[in-house]
VEXBA-229510 format. One record per residue (C-alpha): x, z, y; residue in one letter; residue number from 1. Coordinates in nm, 4 decimals, padded with zeros to 6 digits. Layout:
+----------+----------+----------+------+-----+
|       c1 |       c3 |       c2 | type | seq |
+----------+----------+----------+------+-----+
|        X |        Z |        Y |    A | NUM |
...
+----------+----------+----------+------+-----+
***
This chain:
+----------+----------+----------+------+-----+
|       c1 |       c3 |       c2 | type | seq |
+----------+----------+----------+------+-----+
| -02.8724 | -01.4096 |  05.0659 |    X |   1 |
| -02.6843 | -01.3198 |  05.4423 |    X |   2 |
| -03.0424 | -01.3310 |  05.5669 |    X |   3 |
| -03.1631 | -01.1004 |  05.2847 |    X |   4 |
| -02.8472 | -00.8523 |  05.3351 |    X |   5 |
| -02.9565 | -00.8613 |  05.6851 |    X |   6 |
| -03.3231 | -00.8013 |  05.7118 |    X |   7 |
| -03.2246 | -00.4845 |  05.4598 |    X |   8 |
| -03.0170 | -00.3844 |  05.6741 |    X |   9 |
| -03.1701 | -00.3446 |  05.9783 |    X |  10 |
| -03.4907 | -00.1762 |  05.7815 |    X |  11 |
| -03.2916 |  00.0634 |  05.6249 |    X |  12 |
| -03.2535 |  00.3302 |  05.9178 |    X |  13 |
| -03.5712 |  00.3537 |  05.8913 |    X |  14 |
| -03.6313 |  00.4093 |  05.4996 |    X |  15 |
| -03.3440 |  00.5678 |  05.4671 |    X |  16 |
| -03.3070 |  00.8490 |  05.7549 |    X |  17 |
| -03.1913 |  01.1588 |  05.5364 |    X |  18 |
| -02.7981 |  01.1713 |  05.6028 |    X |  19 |
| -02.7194 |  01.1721 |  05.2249 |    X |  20 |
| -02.9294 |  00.8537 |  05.1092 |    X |  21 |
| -02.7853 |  00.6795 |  05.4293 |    X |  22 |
| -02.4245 |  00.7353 |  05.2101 |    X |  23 |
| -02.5543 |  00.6641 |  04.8963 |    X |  24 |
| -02.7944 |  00.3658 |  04.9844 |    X |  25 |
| -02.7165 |  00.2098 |  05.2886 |    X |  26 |
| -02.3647 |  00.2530 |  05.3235 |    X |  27 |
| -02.2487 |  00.0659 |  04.9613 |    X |  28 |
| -02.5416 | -00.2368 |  05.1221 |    X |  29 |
| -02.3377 | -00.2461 |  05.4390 |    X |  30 |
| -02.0442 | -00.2457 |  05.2831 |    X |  31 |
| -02.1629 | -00.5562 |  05.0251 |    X |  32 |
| -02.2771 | -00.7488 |  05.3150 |    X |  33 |
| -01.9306 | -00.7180 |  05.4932 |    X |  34 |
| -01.7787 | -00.8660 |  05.1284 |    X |  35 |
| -01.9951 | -01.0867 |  05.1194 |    X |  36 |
| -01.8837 | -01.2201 |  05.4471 |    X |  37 |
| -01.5553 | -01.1820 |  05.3538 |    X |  38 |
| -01.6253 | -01.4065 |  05.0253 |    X |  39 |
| -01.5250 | -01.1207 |  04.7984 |    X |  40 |
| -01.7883 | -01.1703 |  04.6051 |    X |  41 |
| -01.7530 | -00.9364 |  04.3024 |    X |  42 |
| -01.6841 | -00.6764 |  04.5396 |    X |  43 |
| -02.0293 | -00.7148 |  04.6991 |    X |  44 |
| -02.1867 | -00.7295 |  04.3449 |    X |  45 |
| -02.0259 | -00.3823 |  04.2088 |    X |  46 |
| -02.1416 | -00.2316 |  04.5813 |    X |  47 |
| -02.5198 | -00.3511 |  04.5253 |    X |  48 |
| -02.5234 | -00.2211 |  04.1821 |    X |  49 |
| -02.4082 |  00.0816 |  04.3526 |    X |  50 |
| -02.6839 |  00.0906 |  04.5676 |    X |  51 |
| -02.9310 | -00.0536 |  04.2670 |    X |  52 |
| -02.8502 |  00.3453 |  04.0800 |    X |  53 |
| -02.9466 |  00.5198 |  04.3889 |    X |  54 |
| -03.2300 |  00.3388 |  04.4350 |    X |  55 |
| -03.3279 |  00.3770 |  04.0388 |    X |  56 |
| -03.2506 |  00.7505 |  04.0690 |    X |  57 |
| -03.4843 |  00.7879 |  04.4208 |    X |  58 |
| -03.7976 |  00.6364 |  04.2084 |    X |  59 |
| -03.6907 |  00.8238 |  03.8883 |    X |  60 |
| -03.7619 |  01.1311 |  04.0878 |    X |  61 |
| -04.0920 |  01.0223 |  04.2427 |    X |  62 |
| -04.1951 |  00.8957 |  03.9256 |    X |  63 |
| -04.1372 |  01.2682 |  03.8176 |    X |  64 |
| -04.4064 |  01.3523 |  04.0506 |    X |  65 |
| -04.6989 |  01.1906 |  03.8186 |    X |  66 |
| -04.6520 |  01.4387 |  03.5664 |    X |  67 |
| -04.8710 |  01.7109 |  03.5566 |    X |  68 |
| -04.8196 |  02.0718 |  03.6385 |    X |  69 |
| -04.8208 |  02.3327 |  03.3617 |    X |  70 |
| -05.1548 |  02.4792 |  03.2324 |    X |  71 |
| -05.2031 |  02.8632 |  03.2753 |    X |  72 |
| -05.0026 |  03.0610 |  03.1021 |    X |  73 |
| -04.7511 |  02.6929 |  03.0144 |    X |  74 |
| -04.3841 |  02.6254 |  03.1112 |    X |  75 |
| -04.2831 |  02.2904 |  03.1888 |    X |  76 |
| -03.9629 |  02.1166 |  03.1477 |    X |  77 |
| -03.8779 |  01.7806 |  03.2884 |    X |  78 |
| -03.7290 |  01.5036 |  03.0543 |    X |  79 |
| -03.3258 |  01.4375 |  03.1749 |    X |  80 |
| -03.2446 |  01.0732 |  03.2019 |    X |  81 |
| -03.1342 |  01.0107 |  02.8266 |    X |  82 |
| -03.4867 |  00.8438 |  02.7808 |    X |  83 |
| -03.4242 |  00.6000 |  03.0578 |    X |  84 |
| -03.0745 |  00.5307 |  03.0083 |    X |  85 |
| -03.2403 |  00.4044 |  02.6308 |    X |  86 |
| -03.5170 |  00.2383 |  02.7983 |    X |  87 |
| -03.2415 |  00.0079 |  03.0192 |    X |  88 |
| -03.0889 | -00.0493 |  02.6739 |    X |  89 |
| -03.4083 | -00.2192 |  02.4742 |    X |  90 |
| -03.5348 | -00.4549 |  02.7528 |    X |  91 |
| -03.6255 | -00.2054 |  03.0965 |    X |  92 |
| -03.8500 | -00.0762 |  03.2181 |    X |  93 |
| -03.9453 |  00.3078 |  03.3415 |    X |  94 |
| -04.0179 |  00.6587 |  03.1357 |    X |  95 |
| -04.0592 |  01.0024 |  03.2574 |    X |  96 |
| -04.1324 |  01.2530 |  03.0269 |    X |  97 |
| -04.1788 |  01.6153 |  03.0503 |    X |  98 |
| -04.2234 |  01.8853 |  02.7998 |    X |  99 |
| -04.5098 |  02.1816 |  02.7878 |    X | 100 |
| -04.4876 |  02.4861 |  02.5817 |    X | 101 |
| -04.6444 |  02.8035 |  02.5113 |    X | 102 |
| -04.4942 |  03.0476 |  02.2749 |    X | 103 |
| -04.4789 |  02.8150 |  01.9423 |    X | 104 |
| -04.7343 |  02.5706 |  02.0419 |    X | 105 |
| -04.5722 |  02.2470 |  02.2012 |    X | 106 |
| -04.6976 |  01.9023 |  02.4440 |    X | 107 |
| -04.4542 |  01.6282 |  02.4926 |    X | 108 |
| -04.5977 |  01.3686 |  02.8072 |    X | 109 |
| -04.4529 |  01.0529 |  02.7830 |    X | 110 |
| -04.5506 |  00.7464 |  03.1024 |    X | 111 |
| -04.3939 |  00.4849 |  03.0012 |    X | 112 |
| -04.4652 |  00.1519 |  03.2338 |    X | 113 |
| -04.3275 | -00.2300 |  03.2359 |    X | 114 |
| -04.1772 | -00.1972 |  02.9162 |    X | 115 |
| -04.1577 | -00.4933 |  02.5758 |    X | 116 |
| -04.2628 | -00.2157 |  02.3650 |    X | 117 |
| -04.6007 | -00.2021 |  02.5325 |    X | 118 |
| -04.7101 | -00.5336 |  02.3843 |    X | 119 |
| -04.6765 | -00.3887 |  02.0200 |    X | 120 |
| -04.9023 | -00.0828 |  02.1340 |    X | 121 |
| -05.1260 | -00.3006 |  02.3062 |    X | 122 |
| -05.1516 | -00.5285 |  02.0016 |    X | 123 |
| -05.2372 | -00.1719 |  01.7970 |    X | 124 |
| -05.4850 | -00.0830 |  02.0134 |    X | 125 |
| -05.6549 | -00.3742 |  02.0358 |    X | 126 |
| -05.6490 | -00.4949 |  01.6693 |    X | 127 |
| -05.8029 | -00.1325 |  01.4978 |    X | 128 |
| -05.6685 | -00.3197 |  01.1712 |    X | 129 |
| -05.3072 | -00.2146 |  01.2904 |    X | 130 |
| -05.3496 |  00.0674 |  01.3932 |    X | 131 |
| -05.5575 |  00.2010 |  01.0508 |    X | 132 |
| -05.2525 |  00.0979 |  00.8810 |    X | 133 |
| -05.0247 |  00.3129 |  01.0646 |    X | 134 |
| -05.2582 |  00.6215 |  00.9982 |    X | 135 |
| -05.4099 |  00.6072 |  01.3251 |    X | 136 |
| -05.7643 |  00.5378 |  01.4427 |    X | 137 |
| -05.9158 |  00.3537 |  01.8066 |    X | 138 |
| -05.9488 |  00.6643 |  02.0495 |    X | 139 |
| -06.0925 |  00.6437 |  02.4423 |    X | 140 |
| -06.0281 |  00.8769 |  02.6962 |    X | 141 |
| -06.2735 |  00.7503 |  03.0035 |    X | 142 |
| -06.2535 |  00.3758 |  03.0362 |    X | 143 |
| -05.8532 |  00.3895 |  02.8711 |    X | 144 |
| -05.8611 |  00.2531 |  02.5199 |    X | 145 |
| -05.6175 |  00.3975 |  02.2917 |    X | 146 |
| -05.4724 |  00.5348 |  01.9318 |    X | 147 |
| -05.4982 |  00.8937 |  01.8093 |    X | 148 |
| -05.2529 |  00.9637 |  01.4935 |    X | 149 |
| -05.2342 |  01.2792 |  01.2796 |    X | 150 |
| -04.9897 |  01.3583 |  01.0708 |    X | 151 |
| -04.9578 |  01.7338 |  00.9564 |    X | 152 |
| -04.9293 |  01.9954 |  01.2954 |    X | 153 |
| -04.8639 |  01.7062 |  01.4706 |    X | 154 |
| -05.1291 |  01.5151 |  01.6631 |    X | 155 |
| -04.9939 |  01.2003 |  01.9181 |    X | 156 |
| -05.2169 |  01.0122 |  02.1277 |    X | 157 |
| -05.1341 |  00.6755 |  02.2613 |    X | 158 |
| -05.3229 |  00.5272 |  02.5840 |    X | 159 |
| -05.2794 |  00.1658 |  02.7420 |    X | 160 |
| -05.3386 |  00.1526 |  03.1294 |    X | 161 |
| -05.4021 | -00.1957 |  03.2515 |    X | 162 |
| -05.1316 | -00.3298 |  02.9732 |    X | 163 |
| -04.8443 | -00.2424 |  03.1175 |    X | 164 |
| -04.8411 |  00.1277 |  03.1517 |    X | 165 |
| -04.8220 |  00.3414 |  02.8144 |    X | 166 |
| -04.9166 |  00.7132 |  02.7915 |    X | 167 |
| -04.8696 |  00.9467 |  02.5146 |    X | 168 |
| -04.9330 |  01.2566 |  02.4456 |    X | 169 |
| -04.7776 |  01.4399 |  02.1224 |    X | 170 |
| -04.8980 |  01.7833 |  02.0258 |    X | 171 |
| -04.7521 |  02.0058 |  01.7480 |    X | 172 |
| -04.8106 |  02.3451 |  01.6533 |    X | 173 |
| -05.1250 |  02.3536 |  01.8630 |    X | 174 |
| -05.4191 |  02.6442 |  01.8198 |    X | 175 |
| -05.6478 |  02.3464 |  02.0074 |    X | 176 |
| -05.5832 |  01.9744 |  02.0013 |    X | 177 |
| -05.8404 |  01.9734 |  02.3183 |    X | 178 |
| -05.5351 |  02.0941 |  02.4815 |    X | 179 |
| -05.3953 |  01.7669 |  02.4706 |    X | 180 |
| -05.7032 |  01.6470 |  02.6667 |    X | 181 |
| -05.6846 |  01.9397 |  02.9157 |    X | 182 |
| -05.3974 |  01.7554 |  03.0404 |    X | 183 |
| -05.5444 |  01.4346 |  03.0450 |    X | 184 |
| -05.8082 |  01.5954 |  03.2411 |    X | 185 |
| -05.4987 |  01.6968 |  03.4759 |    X | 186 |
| -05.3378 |  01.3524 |  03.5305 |    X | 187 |
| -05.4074 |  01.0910 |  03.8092 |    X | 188 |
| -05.4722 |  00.8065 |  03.5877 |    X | 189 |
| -05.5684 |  00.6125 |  03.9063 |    X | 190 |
| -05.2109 |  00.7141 |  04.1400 |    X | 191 |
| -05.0152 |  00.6781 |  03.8481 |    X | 192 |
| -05.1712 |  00.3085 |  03.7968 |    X | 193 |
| -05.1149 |  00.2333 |  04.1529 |    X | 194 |
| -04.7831 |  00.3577 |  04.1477 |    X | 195 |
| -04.6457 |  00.1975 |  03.8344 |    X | 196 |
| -04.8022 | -00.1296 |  03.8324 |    X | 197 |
| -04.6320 | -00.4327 |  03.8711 |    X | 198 |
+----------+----------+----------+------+-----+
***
């Protein structure tokens, strides 16, 4: 673990030049390493935790990144971190989630990636059987298999990306469902695999 500590250490000037992540990354892993040296051992816990958040918060930002921009004549509003927070809470993983409207019509993007959930999606999408008796029916966007549900104004649909990365798309209120394609169309599937895949 000293070894570990160490090796971090030394890498970190260079991951970590901007002043501000050198306090709120580096500094708690220096300080855990000294602890750890010093056998205070819960100390150097609480201190990597510390630096665990930062960490979390730095990718939760990049991760913000894979969302698309607003359509013409669109506002966007990034998700806050209530969706994560609940995602820690029911077995981990990562969501980002940003919301489109235009006057009353409304887009929710949800990229949700290394989560338990996605195995009961991934058994829906595969088994069409499930999936019918939830009201949905098999939908494929390019080479992503999916589910496409309606239920009133509302219209959701539900892709798997290599079985580990969920994307869905809920529309209400909309003049055009293709809208909820147009941003497919916007979205790169192929970054957003490469950057979420474990």
């Amino acid at each position: 673990m000293k070894k570990s500590l160490s090796t971090l250490l030394l890498a970190a000037p260079i991951l970590f030049a901007a002043p501000l992540l050198a306090d709120n990354v580096t500094d708690p892993i220096q300080t855990a390493l000294k602890a750890y040296e010093d056998k205070e051992y819960k100390l150097a816990i609480e201190e990597l935790k510390y630096a665990t958040a930062a960490l979390q918060k730095l990718d939760a930002e990049e991760n913000r990144k894979l969302l698309p921009d607003p359509l013409d004549g669109w506002e966007k509003k990034v998700g806050d971190e209530s969706g994560q927070a609940a995602m820690n809470m029911f077995g981990g993983g990562s969501m980002t989630t940003a919301e489109y409207t235009r006057g009353d019509e409304h887009i929710e993007i949800q990229i949700i990636a290394n989560s338990p959930m996605i195995a009961t999606v991934a058994m829906m999408v595969n088994n069409p059987m499930f999936s019918g008796a939830e009201g949905g029916e098999p939908y494929r966007y390019k080479k992503l298999k999916g589910i496409k549900q309606k239920n009133g104004d509302t219209t959701e649909i539900t892709l798997l990306m290599a079985g580990q990365i969920m994307i869905k798309l809920t529309g209400k209120d909309l003049k055009e469902e293709s809208m909820l394609e147009a941003y497919l169309d916007k979205m790169e599937l192929q970054t957003i695999q490469n950057k979420l895949l474990q």
